[in-house]
PDB file of N, CA, C and O in Angstrom:
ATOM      1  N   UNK A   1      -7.202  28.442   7.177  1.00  0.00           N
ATOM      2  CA  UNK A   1      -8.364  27.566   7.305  1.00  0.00           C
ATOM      3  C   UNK A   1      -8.081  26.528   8.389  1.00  0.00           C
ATOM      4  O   UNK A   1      -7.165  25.714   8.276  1.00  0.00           O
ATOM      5  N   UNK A   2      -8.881  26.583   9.423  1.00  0.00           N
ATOM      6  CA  UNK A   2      -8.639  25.521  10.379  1.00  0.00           C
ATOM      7  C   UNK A   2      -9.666  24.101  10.097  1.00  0.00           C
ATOM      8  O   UNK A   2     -10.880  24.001   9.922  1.00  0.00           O
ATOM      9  N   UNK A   3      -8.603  23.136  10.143  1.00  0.00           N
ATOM     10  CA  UNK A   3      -8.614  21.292   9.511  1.00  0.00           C
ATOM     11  C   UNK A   3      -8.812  20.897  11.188  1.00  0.00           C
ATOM     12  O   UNK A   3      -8.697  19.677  11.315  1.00  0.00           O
ATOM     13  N   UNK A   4      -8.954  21.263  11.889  1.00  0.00           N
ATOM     14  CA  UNK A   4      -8.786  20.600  13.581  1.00  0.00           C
ATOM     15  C   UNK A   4     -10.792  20.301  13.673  1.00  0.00           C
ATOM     16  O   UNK A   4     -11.783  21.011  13.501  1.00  0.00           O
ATOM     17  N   UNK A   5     -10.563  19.005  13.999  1.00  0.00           N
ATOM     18  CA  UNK A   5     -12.313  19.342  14.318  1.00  0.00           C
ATOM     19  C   UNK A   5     -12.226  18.969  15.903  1.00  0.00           C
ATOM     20  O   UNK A   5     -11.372  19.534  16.586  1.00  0.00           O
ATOM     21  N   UNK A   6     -13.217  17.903  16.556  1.00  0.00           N
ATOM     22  CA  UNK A   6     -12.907  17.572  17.882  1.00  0.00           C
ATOM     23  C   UNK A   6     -11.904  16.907  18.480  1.00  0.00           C
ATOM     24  O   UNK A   6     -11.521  15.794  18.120  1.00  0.00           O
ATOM     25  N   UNK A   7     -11.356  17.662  19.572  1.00  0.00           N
ATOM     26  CA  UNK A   7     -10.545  17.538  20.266  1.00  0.00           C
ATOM     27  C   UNK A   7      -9.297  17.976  19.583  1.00  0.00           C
ATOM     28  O   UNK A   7      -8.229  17.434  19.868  1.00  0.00           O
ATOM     29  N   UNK A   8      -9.354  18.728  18.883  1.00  0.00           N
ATOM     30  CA  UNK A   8      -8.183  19.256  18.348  1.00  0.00           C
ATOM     31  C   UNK A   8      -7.295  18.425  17.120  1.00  0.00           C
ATOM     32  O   UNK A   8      -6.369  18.936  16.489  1.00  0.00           O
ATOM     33  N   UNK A   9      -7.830  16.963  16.933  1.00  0.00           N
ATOM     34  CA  UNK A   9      -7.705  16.124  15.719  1.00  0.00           C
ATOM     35  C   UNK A   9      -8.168  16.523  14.639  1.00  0.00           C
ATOM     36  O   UNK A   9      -9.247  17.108  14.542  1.00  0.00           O
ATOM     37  N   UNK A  10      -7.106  16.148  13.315  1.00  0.00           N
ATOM     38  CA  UNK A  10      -7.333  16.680  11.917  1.00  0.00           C
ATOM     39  C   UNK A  10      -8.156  15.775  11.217  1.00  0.00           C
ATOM     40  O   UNK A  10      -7.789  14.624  10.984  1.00  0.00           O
ATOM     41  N   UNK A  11      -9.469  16.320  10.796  1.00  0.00           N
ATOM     42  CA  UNK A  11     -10.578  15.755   9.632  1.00  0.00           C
ATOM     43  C   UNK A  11     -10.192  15.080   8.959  1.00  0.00           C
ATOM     44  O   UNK A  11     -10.880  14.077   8.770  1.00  0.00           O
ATOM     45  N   UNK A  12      -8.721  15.217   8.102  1.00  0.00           N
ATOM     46  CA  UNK A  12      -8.583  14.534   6.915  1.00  0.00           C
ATOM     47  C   UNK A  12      -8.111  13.298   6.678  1.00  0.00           C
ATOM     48  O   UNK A  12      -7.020  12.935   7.118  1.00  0.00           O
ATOM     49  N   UNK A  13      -8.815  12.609   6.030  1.00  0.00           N
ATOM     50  CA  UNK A  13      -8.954  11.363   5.542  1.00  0.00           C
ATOM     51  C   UNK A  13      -7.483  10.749   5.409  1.00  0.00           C
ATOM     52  O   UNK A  13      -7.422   9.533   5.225  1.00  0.00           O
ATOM     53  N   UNK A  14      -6.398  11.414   5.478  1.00  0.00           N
ATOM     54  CA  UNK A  14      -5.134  10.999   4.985  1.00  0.00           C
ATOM     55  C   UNK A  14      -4.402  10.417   6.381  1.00  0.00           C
ATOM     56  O   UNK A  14      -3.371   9.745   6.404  1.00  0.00           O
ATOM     57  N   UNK A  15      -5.166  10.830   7.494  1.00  0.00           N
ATOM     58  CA  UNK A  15      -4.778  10.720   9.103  1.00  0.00           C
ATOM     59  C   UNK A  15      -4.641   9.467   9.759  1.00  0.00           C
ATOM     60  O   UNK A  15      -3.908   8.944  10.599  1.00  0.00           O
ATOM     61  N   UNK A  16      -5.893   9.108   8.868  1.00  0.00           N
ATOM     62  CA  UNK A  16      -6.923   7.309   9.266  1.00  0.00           C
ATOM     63  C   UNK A  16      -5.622   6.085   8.732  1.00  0.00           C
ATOM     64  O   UNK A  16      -5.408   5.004   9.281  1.00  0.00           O
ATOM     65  N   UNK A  17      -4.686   6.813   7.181  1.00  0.00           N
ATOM     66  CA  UNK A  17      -3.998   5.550   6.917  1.00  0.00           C
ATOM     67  C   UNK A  17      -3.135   4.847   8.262  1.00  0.00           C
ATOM     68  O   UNK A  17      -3.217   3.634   8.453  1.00  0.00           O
ATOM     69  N   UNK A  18      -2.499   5.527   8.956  1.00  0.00           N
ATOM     70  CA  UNK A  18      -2.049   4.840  10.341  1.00  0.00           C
ATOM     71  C   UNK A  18      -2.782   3.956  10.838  1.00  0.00           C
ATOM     72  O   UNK A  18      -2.786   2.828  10.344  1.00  0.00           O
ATOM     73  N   UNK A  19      -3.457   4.231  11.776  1.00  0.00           N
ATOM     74  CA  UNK A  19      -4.816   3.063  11.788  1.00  0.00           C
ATOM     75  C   UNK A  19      -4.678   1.954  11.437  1.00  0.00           C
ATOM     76  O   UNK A  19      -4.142   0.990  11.984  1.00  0.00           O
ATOM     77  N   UNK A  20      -5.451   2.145   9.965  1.00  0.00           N
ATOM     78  CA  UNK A  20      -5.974   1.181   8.937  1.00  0.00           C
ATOM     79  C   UNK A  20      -4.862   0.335   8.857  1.00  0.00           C
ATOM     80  O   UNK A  20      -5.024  -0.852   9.141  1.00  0.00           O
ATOM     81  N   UNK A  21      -3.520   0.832   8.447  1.00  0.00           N
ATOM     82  CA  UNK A  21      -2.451  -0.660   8.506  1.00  0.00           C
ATOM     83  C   UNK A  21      -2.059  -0.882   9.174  1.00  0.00           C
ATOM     84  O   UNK A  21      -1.156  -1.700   9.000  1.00  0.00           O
ATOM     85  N   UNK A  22      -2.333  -0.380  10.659  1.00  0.00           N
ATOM     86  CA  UNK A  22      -2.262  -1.320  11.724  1.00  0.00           C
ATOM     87  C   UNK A  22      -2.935  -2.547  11.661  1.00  0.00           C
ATOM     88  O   UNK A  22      -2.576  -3.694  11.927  1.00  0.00           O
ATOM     89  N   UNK A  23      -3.846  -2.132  11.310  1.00  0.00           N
ATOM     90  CA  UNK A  23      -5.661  -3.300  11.281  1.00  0.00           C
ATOM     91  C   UNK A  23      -4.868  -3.801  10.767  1.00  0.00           C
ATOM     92  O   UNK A  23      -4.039  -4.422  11.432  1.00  0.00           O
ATOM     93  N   UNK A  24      -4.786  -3.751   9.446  1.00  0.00           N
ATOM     94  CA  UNK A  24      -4.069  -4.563   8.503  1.00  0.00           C
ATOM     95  C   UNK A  24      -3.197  -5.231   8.469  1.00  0.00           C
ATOM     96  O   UNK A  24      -3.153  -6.006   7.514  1.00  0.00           O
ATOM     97  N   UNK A  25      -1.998  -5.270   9.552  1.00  0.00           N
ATOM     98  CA  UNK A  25      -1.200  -6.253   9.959  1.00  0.00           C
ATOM     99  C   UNK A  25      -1.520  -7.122  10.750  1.00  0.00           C
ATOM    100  O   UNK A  25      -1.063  -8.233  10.481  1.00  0.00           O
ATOM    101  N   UNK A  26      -2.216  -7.038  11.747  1.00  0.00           N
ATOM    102  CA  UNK A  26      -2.250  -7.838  12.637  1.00  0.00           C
ATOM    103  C   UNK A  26      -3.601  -8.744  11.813  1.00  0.00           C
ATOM    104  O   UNK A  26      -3.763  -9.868  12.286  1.00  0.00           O
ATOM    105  N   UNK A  27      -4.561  -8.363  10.652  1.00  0.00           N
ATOM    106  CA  UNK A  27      -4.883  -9.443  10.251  1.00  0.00           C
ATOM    107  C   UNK A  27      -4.531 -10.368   9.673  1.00  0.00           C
ATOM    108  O   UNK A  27      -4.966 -11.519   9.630  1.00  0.00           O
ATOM    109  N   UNK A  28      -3.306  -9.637   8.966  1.00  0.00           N
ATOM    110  CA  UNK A  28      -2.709 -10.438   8.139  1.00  0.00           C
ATOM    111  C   UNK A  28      -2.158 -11.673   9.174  1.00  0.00           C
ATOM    112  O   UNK A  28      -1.973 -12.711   8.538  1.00  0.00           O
ATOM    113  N   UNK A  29      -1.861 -11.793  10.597  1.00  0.00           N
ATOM    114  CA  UNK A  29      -0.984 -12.526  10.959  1.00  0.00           C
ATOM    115  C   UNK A  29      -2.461 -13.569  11.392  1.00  0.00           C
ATOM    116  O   UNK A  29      -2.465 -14.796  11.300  1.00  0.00           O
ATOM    117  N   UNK A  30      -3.626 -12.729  11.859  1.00  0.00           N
ATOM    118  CA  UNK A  30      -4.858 -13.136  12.360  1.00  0.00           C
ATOM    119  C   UNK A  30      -5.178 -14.690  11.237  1.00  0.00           C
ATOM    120  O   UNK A  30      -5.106 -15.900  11.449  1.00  0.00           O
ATOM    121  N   UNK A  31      -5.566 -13.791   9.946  1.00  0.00           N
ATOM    122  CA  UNK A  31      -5.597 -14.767   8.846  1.00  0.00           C
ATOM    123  C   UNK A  31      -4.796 -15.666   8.201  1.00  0.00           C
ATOM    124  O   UNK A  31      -5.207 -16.242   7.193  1.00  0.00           O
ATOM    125  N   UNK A  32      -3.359 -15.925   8.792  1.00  0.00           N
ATOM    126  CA  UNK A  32      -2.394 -16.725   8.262  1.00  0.00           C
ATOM    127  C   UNK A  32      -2.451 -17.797  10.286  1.00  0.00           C
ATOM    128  O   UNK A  32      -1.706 -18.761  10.463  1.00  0.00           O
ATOM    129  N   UNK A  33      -2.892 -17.574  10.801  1.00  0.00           N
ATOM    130  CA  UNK A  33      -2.767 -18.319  11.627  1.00  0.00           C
ATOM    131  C   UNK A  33      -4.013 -19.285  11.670  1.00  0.00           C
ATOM    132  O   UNK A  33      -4.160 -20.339  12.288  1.00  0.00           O
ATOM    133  N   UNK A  34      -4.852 -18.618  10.838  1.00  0.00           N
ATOM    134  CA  UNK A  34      -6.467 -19.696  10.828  1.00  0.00           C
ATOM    135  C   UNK A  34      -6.435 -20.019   9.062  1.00  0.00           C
ATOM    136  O   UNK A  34      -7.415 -19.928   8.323  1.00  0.00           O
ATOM    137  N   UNK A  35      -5.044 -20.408   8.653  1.00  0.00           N
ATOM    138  CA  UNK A  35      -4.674 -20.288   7.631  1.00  0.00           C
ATOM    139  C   UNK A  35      -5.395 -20.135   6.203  1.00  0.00           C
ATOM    140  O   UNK A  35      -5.391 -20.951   5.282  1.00  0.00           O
ATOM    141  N   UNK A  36      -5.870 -19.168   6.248  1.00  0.00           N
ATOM    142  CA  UNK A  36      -6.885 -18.116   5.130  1.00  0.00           C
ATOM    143  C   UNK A  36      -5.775 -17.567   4.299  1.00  0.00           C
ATOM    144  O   UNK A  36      -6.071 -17.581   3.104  1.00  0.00           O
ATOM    145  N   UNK A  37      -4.346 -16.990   4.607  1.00  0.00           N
ATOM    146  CA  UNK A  37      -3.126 -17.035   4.051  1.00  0.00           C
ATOM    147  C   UNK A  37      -2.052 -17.981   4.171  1.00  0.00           C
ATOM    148  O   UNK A  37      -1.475 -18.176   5.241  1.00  0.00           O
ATOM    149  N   UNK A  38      -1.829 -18.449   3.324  1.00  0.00           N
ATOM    150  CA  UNK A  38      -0.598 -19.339   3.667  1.00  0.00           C
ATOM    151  C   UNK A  38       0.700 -18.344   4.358  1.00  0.00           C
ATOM    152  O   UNK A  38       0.663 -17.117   4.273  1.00  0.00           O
ATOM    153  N   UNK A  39       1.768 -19.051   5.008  1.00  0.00           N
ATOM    154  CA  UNK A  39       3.254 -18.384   5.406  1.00  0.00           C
ATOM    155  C   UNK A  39       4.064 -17.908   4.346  1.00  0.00           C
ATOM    156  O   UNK A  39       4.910 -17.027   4.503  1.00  0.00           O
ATOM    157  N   UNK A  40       3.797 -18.534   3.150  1.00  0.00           N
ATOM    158  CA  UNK A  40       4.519 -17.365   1.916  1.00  0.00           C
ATOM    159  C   UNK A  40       3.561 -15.910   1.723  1.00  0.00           C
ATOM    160  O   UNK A  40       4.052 -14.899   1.223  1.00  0.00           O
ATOM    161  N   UNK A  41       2.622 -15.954   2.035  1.00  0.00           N
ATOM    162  CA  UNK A  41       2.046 -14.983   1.701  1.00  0.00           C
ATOM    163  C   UNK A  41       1.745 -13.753   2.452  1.00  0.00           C
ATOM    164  O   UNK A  41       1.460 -12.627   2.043  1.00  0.00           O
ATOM    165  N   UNK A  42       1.895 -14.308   3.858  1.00  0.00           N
ATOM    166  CA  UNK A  42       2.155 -13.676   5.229  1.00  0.00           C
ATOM    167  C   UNK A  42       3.543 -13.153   5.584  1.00  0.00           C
ATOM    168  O   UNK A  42       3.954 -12.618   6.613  1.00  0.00           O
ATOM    169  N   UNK A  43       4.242 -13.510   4.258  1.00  0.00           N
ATOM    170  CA  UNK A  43       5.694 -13.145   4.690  1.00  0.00           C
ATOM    171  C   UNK A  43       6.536 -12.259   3.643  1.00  0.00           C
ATOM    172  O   UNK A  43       7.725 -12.000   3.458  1.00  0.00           O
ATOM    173  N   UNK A  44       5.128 -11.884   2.971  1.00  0.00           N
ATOM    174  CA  UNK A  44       4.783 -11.222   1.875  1.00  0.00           C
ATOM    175  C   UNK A  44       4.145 -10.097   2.197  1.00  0.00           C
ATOM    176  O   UNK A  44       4.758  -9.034   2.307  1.00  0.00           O
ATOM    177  N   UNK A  45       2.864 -10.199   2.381  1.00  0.00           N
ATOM    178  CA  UNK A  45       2.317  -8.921   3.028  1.00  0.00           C
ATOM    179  C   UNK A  45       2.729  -8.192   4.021  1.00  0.00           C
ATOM    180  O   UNK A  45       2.429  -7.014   4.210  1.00  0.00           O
ATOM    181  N   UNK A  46       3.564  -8.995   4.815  1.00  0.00           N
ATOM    182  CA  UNK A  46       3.675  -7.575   6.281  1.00  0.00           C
ATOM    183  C   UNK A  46       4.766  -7.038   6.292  1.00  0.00           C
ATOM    184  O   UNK A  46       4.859  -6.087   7.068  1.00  0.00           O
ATOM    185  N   UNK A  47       6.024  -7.409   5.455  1.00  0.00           N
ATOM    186  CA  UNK A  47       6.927  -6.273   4.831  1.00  0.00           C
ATOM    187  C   UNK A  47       6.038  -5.375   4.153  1.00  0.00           C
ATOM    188  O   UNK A  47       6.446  -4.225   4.316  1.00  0.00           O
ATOM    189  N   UNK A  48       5.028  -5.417   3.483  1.00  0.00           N
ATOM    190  CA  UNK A  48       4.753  -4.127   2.391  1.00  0.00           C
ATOM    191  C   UNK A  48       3.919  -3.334   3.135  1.00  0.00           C
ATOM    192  O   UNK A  48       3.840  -2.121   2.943  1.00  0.00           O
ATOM    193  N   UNK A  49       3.101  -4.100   4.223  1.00  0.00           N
ATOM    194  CA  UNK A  49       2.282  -3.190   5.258  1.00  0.00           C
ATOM    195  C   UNK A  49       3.739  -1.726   6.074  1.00  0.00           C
ATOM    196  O   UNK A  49       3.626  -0.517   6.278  1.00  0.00           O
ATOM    197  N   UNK A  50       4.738  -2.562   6.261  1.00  0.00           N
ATOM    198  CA  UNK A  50       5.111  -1.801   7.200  1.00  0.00           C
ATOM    199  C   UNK A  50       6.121  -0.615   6.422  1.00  0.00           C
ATOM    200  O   UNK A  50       6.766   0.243   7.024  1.00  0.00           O
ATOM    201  N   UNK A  51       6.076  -0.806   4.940  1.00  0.00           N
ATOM    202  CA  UNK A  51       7.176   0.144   4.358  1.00  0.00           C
ATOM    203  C   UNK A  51       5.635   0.814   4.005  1.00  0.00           C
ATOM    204  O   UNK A  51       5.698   2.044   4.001  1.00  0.00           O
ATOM    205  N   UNK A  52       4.670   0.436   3.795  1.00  0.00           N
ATOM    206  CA  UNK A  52       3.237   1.954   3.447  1.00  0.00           C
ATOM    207  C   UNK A  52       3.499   2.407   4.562  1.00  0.00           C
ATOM    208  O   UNK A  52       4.409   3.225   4.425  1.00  0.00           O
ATOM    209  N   UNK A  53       3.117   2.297   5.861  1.00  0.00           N
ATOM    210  CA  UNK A  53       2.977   2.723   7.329  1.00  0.00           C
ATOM    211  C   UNK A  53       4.529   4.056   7.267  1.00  0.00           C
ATOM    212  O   UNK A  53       4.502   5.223   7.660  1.00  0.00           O
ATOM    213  N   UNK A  54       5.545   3.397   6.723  1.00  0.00           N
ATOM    214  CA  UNK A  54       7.094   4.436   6.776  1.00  0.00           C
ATOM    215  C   UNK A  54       6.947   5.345   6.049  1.00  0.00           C
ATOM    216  O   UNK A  54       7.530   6.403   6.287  1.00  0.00           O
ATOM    217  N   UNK A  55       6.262   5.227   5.132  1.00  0.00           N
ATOM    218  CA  UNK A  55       5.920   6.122   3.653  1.00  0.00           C
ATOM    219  C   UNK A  55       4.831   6.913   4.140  1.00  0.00           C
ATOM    220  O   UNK A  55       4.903   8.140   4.075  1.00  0.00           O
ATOM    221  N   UNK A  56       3.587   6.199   4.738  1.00  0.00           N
ATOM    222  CA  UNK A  56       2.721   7.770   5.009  1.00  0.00           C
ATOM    223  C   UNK A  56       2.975   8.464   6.126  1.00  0.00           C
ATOM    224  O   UNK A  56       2.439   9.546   6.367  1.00  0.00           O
ATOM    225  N   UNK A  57       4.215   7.611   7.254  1.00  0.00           N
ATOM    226  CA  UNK A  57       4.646   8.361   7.859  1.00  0.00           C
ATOM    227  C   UNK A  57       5.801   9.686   7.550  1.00  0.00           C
ATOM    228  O   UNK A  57       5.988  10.737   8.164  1.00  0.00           O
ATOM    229  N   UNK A  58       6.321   9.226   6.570  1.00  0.00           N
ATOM    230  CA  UNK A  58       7.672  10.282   6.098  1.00  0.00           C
ATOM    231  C   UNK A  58       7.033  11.461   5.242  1.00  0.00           C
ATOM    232  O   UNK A  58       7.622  12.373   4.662  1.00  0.00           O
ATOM    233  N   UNK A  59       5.606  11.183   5.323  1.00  0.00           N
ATOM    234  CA  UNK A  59       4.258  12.383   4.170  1.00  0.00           C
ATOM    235  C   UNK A  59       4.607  13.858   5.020  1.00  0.00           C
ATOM    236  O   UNK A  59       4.485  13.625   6.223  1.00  0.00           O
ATOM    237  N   UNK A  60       4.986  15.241   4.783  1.00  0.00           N
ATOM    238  CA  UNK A  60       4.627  15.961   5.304  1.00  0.00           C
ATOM    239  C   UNK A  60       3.442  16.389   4.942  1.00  0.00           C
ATOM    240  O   UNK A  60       2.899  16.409   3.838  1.00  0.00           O
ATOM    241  N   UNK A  61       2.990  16.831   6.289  1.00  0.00           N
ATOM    242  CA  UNK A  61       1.586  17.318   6.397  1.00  0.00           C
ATOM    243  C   UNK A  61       1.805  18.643   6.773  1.00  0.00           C
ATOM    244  O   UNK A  61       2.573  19.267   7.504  1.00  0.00           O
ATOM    245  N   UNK A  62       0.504  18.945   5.733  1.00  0.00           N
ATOM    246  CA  UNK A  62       0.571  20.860   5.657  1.00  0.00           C
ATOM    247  C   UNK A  62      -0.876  21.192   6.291  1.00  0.00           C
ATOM    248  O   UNK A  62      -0.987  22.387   6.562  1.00  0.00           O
ATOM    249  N   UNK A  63      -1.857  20.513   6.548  1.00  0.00           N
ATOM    250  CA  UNK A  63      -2.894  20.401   6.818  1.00  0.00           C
ATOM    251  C   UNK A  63      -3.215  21.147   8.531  1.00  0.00           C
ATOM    252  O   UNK A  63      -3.959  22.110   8.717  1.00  0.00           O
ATOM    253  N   UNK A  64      -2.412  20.376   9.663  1.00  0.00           N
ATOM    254  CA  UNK A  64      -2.165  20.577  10.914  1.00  0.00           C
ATOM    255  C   UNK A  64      -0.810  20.763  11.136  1.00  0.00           C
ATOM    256  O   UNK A  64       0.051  19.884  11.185  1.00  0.00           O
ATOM    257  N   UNK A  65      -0.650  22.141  11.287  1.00  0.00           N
ATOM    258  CA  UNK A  65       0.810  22.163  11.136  1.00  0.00           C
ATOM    259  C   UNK A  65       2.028  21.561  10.900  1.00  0.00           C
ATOM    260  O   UNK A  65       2.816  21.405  11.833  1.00  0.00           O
ATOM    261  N   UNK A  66       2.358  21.112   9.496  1.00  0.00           N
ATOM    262  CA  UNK A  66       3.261  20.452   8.848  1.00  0.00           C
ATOM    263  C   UNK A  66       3.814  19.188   9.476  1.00  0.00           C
ATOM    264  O   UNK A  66       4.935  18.806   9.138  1.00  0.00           O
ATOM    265  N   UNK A  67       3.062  18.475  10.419  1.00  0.00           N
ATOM    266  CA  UNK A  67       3.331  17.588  10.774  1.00  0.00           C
ATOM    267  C   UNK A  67       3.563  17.682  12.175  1.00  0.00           C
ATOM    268  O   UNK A  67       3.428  16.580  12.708  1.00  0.00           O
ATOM    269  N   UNK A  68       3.872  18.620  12.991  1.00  0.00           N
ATOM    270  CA  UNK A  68       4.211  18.990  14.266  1.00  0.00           C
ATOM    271  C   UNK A  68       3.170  19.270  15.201  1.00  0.00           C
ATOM    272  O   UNK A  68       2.575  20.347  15.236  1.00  0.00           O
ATOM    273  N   UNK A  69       2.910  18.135  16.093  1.00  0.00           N
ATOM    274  CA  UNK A  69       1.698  18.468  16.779  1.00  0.00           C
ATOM    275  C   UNK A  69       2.277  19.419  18.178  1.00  0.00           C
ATOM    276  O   UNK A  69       3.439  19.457  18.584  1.00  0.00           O
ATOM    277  N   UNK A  70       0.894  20.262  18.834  1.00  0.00           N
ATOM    278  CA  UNK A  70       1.018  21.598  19.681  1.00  0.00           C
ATOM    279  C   UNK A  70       0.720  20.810  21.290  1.00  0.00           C
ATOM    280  O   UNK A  70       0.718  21.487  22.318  1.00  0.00           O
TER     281      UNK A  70
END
């Protein structure tokens, strides 16, 4: 079953988490600098952003060839 839609990128929803905690860090630093987070809390969140980011990176993917792009 081919998962490739345009341009040869995989459909599935599991692809986007990269992305998304990117976003997600740099707001975190966005929102602790217009201090919406305090610095304990900013120093809190972006360790846990970056061990998800290691974790859905270490995911093999069976989807588009097990992780190995062509």
């Amino acid at each position: 079953m081919d998962m490739q839609g345009q341009g040869g990128t995989c459909r599935h929803m599991h692809h986007k988490w990269m992305p998304l905690l990117v976003v997600l860090f740099g707001l975190t630093f966005l929102l602790g600098d217009w201090n919406v987070f305090t610095q304990s809390q900013v120093s809190v969140i972006w360790p846990i952003l970056v061990i998800l980011g290691g974790l859905a990176k270490m995911k093999h993917c069976h989807c588009c060839g097990n992780g190995e792009r062509e």
